[in-house]
VOTIGU-666342 format. One record per residue (C-alpha): y, x, z; residue in three letters. Coordinates in steps of 0.02 Angstrom, whole numbers, padded with zeros to 5 digits, always signed. Each point is the difference from the previous one (the first is absolute). Last residue first. Layout:
<rs>
YXZAla
...
</rs>
This chain:
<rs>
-01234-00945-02911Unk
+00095-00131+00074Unk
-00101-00073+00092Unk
-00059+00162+00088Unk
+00192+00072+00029Unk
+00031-00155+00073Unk
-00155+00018+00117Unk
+00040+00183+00059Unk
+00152-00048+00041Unk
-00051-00156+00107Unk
-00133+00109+00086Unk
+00144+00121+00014Unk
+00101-00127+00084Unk
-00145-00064+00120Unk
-00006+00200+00044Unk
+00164+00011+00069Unk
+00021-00160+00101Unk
-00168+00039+00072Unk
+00063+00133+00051Unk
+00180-00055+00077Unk
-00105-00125+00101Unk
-00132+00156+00061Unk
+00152+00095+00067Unk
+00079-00176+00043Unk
-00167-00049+00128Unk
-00011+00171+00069Unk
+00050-00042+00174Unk
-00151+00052+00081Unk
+00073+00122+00153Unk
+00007+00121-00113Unk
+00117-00078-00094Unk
+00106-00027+00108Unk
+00020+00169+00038Unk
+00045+00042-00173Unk
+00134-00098-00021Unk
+00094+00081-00115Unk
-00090-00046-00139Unk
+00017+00082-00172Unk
-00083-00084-00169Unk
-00023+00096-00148Unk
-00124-00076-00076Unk
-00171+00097+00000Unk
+00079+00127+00116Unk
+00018-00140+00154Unk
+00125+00091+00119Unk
-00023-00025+00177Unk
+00136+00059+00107Unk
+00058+00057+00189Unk
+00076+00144-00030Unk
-00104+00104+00101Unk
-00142-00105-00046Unk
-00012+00015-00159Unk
-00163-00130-00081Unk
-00029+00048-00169Unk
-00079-00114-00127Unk
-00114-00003-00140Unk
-00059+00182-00030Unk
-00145-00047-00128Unk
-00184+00059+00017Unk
-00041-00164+00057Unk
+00067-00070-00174Unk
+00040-00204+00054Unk
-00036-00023-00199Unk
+00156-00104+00006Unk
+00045-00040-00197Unk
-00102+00060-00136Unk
+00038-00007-00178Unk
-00074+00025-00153Unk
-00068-00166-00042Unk
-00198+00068-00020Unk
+00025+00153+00090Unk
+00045-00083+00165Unk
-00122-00125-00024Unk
-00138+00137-00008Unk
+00092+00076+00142Unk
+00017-00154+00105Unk
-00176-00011-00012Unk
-00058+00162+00043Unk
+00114-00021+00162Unk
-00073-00176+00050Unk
-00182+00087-00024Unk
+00051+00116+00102Unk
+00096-00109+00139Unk
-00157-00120+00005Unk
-00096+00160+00049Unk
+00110+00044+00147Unk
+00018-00179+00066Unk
-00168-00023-00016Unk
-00043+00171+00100Unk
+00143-00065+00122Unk
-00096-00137+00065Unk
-00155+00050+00014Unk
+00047+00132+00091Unk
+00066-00140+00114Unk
-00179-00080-00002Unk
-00088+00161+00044Unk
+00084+00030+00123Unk
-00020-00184+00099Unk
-00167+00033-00024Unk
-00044+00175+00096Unk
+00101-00073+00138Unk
+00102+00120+00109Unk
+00165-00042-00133Unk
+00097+00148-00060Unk
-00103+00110-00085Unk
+00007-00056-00203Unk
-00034+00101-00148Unk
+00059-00029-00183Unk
-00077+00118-00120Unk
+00016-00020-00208Unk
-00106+00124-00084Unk
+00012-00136-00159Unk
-00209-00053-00038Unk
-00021+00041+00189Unk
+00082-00085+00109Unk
+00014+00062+00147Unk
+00010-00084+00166Unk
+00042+00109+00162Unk
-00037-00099+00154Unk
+00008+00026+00181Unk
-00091-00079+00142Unk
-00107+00143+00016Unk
+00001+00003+00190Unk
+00051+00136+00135Unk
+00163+00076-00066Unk
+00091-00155+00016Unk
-00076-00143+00076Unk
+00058+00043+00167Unk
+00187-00047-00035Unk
+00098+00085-00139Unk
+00116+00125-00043Unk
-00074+00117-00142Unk
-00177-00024-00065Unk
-00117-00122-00103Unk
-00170+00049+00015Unk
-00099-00019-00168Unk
-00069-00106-00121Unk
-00001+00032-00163Unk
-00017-00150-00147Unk
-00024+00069-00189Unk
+00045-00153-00108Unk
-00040-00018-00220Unk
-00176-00089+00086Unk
+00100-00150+00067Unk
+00067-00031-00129Unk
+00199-00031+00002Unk
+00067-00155-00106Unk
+00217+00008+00021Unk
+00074-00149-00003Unk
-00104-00127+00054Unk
-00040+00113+00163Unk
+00184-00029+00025Unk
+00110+00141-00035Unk
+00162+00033+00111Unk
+00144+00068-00107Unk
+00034+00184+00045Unk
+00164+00069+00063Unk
-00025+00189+00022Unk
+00130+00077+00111Unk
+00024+00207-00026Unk
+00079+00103+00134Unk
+00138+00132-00013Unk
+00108+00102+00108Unk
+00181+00101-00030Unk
+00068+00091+00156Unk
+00177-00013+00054Unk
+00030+00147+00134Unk
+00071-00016+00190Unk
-00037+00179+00025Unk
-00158-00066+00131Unk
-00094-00074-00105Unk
-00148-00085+00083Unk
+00079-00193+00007Unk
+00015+00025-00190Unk
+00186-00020-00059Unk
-00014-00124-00173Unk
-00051-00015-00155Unk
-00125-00114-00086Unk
-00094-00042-00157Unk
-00097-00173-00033Unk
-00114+00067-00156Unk
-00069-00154-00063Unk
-00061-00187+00010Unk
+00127-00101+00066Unk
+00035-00093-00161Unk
-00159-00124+00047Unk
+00059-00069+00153Unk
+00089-00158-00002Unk
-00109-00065-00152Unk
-00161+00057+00089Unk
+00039-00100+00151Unk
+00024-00163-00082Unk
-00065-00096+00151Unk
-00088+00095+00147Unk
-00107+00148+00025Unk
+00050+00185+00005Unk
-00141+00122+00020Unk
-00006+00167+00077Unk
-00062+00178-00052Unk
+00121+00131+00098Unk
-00007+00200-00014Unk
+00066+00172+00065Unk
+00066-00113+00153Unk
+00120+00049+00137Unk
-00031+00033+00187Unk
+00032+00197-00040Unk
-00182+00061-00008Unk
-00030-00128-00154Unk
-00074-00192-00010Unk
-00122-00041-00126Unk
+00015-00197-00062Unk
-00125-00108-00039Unk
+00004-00201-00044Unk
+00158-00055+00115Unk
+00019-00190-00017Unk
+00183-00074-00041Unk
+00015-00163-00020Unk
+00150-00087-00078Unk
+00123-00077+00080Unk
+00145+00030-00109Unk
+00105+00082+00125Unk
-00150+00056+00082Unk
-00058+00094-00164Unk
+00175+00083-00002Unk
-00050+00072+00185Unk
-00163+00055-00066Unk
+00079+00087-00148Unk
+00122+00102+00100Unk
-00138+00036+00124Unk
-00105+00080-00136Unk
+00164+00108-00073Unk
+00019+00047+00183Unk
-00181+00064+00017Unk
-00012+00081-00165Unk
+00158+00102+00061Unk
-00071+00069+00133Unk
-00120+00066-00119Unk
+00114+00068-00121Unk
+00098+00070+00159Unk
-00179+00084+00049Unk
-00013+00087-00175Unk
+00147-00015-00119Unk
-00091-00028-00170Unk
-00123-00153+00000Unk
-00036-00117+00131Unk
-00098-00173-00056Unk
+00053-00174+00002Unk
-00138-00122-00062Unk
+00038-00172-00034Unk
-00136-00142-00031Unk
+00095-00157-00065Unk
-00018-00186+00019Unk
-00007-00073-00164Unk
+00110-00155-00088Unk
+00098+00142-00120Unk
-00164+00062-00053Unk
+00005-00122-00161Unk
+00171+00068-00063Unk
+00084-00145-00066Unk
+00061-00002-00158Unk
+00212-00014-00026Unk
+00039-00201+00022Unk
+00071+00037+00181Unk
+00092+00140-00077Unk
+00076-00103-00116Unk
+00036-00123+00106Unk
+00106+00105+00113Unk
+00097+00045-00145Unk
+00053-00182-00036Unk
+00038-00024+00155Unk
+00111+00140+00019Unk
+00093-00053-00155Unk
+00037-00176+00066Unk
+00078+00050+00165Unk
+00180+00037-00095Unk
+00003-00136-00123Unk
-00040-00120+00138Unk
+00151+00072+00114Unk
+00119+00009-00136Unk
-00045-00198-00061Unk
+00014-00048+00185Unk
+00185+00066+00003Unk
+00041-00075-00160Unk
-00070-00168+00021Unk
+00095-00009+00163Unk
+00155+00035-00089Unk
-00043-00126-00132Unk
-00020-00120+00128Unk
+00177+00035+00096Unk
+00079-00016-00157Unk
-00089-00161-00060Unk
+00008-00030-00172Unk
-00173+00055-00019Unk
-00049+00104-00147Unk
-00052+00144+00119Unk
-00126-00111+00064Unk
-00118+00005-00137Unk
+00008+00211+00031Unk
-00044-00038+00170Unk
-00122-00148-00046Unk
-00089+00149-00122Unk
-00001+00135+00136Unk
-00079-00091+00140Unk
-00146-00050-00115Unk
-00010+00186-00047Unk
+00004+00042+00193Unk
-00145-00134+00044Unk
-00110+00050-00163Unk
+00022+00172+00092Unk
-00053-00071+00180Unk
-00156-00094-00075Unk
-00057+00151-00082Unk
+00010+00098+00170Unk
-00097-00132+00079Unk
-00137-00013-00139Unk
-00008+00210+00022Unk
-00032-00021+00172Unk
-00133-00133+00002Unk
-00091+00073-00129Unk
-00111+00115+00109Unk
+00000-00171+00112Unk
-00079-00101-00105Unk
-00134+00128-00052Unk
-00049+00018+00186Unk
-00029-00165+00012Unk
-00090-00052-00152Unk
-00139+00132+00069Unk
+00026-00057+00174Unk
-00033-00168-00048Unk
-00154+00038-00111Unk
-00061+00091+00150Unk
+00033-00161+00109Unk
-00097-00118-00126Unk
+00071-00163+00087Unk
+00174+00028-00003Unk
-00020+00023-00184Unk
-00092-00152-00025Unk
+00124-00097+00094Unk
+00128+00058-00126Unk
+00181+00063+00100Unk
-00052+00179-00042Unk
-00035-00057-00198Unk
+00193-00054+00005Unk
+00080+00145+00051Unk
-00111+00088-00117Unk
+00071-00098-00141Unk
+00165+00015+00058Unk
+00005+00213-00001Unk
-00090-00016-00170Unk
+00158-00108-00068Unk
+00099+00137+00114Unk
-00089+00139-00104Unk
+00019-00076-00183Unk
+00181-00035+00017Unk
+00006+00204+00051Unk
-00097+00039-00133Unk
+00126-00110-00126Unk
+00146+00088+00080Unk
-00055+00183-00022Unk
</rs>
């Protein structure tokens, strides 16, 4: 692990130098290639630097133990404990940093929230779990842009397309996808009874068009006129678009903007994100297969998470975790759900890789 690690800050040097080349600076999309490779390393390089710090630390502790001085060695001691104690964590932290990246960690993300069992508290529900996610997104300040959504009798939503953009977005969202479960009093009933809802969120990766190649004669475009709430568009002009595409029956249709274009591009949008998330999915099975192991397969059809509200509680099934802060987070303060997560699954990946070597 130490030799790759010498290897990447000697990289992590070599690009700092290239940046400071005139050349470089001249050939601005050689820069920004150089660039953004510089600073992918540049946590990892700093995190190596601050363990080669601690076992530096550590050996003139231990050297000063065979002072004469009283006071010293005492010092020596106490520094020596607190060293000893960080060092572990540091280690384990660059593990996971060395652990392979996953390349759709750097994407936006198309999400789609969609009501399941429950009925019009499944759909009211779709709108909170959507609101939860667009105040997070502020905290990070990301952009949220709505693609399609479908909104039910009850001033809730049977559905939600949108897109997250920003940094990292995919690697702060990707365990959401699932079953999101919850129980609480429905404003309707009147006995004062806990009903148990459902919806489904779908996190998908966002394609570019180099991503995923789409002919343009394997798509069947509809247009037609969008409906529900609207202005004077609605009903009256066929600004609405249903895509299909044909050689996989996938349909991805579109309403909510008056232009004719501006639909079109955001179903688009999430037909690439759909089809890249096949073709990622056949992958990670044939990979799956081949080592015999598969760690976070973000399962739609998997009850992830339950969200009580009479008790005020989110419990994470997938590991166990119970929040008692459940109004917080829905307000967007999801940031140590999705910590403890990635926690989780980094030590499987790391799991899953010792039991690979040493096989």
């Amino acid at each position: 692990m130490f030799d790759r690690l010498e290897q990447i800050a000697t990289r992590y040097e070599d690009l700092g130098q290239q940046l400071a080349d005139p050349e470089t600076i001249s050939d601005q999309q050689k820069y920004q290639k150089i660039a953004k490779q510089h600073r992918d390393l540049a946590d990892i390089v700093d995190k190596f630097r601050e363990y080669k710090s601690i076992t530096t630390g550590i050996a003139d502790a231990k050297a000063m133990l065979a002072e004469s001085d009283e006071d010293l060695r005492a010092m020596a001691e106490e520094e020596l404990g607190q060293l000893e104690e960080r060092l572990p964590g540091v280690e384990e932290e660059l593990k996971v940093m060395l652990l392979p990246k996953d390349p759709n960690d750097e994407k936006n993300v198309v999400i789609e929230v969609r009501a399941g069992t429950g009925g019009d508290e499944a759909s009211l529900f779709v709108a909170e779990v959507f609101r939860m996610y667009s105040r997070f997104a502020e905290q990070h300040r990301w952009k949220v842009e709505i693609l399609s959504s479908s909104e039910s009798s009850v001033g809730g939503l049977k559905e939600i397309f949108f897109i997250i953009e920003g940094d990292k977005v995919y690697s702060q969202m990707k365990y959401e996808s699932g079953v999101h479960r919850v129980q609480r009093v429905p404003a309707t009933e009147t006995q004062g009874r806990v009903h148990t809802s459902a919806i489904t969120v779908a996190v998908l990766p966002e394609a570019e068009e180099v991503d995923v190649k789409i002919e343009q004669k394997d798509l069947r475009i509809d247009t037609f006129c969008s409906s529900g709430p609207g202005g004077q568009s609605v009903n009256t002009t066929y600004s609405a678009i249903r895509i299909t595409h044909l050689p996989t029956n996938t349909v991805v249709s579109c309403q909510d903007e008056k232009s004719q274009i501006k639909n079109r591009e955001k179903a688009m949008r999430v037909l690439r994100a759909r089809l890249y998330e096949v073709e990622m999915e056949r992958q990670h099975e044939a990979q799956a297969k081949e080592r015999k192991q598969q760690v976070g397969s973000g399962d739609r059809s998997e009850k992830i998470r339950t969200y009580n509200f009479p008790q005020n509680r989110l419990t994470d099934h997938r590991i166990g975790l119970t929040n008692h802060q459940l109004a917080e987070v829905m307000e967007g303060k999801l940031q140590p759900t999705i910590d403890a997560l990635i926690a989780f699954y980094n030590s499987e990946r790391l799991k899953a890789e010792s039991e690979t070597a040493a096989a």
